[in-house]
N, C-alpha and C positions, 0 to 999 in steps of 0.2 A: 504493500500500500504506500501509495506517496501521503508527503503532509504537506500543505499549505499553514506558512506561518504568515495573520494576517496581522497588520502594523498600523496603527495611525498614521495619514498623510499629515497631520495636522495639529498644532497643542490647543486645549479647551477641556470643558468640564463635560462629565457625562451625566445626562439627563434622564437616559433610561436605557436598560441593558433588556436585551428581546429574546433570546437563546440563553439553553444555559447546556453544562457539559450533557454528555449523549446525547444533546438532539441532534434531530438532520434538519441539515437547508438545503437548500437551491440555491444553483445562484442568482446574484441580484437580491437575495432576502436581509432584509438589514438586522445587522445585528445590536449595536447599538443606537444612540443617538450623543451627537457629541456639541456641546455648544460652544462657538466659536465666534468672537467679534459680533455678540447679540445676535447671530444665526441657528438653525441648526441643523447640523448637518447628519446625514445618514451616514454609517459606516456597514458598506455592505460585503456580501459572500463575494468572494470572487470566482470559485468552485461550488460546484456540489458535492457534498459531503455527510460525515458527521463530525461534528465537534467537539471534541477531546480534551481541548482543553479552553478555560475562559474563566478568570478573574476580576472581575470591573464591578463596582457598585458606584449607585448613583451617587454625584456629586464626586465624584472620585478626578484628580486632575492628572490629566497625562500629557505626555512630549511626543512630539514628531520620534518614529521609531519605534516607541511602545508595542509590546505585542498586546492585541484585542484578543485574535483568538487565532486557535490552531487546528484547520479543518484536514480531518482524513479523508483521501477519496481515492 
């Protein structure tokens, strides 16, 4: 199995986490929400998978690089 390690593009506060470990997504399904410069933005699957690993609670602040989450596919 490959993994996909997915990363913030972006630093901002997380507003709501949407997946949590062993689920599956598709891609395109978002898994967070990240707030950034009064925005907010989506952080989505970039694979289809399941998700193995994921750490994030709301309010929680992260940097560019951060890993979100680690999808198996």
């Amino acid at each position: 199995m490959a993994q996909e390690n997915v990363e913030f593009p972006i630093t901002g506060k997380i507003t709501s986490v949407n997946v949590k470990t062993g689920d599956a997504v598709s891609e395109g399904d978002i898994i967070c929400l990240l707030e950034s410069m009064k925005m907010e933005n989506p952080i989505l699957a970039p694979v289809g998978g399941k998700v193995t690993k994921i750490e994030l609670a709301v309010g929680q602040v992260v940097e560019v690089g951060d890993v979100v989450a680690i999808i198996e596919y």
